[in-house]
C-alpha positions, 0 to 999 in steps of 0.5 A: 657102579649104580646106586643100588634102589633099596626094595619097595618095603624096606622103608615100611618096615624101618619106619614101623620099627622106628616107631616101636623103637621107644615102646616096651616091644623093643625091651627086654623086661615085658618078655621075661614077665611073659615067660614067668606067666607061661612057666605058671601055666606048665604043668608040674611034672613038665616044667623042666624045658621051660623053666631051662629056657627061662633060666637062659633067658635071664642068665644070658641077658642079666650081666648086660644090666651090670656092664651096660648102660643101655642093652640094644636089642640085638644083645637081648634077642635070644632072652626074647626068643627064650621067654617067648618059647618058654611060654609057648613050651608051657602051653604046649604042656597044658595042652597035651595033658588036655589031650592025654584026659580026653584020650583016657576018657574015649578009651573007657 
C-alpha cells in the first residue's frame, strides 16, 4: 500500500503545540487559579454548579499528584475543561443577574 501524505496543517499545528508544550498552557495549575477567579465572580446564590465543577476539577486530577511524577496533559484534560466551564459558568451567573435588574428596572 502507499504512504499515506499526512494533511497540509498537521505540521503547523504539532509544531505550535511543541512549542507550547513547555509553557504554562499545557499545565494543570494556571487553569484551576482561573476557576478559583471565576467561582469569585458568581453570584452567591448561583455558585453551586461552578463550585461542583471546581470541585471535580480538582478532585479528578489531585491523586495525579500523589501517583505521579509528571501528569501528561491527556490526564489533567477534564480538570482544564472543568475549571474552564466553571469560570464560564460563574460569569454566566453575573450576567443574568445583570439581565434580571435591567429587566425589573424596564418593568416599573
Amino acid at each position: 500500500s502507499p504512504a499515506r501524505t499526512p494533511p497540509a496543517g498537521q505540521g503547523i499545528v504539532l509544531g505550535f503545540a511543541a512549542a507550547l508544550w513547555a509553557t504554562p498552557v499545557f499545565a494543570w495549575i494556571p487553569y484551576l487559579l482561573v476557576g478559583i477567579a471565576g467561582l469569585g465572580f458568581a453570584r452567591r446564590g448561583a455558585r453551586a454548579v461552578p463550585a461542583a465543577l471546581l470541585a471535580s476539577s480538582v478532585l479528578y486530577a489531585a491523586p495525579l499528584a500523589l501517583i505521579a511524577t509528571s501528569a501528561e496533559y491527556r490526564y489533567v484534560l477534564w480538570s482544564v475543561l472543568a475549571a474552564l466551564l466553571c469560570a464560564v459558568a460563574s460569569l454566566g451567573s453575573r450576567s443574568a443577574t445583570a439581565r434580571e435588574v435591567a429587566l425589573s428596572a424596564h418593568a416599573e
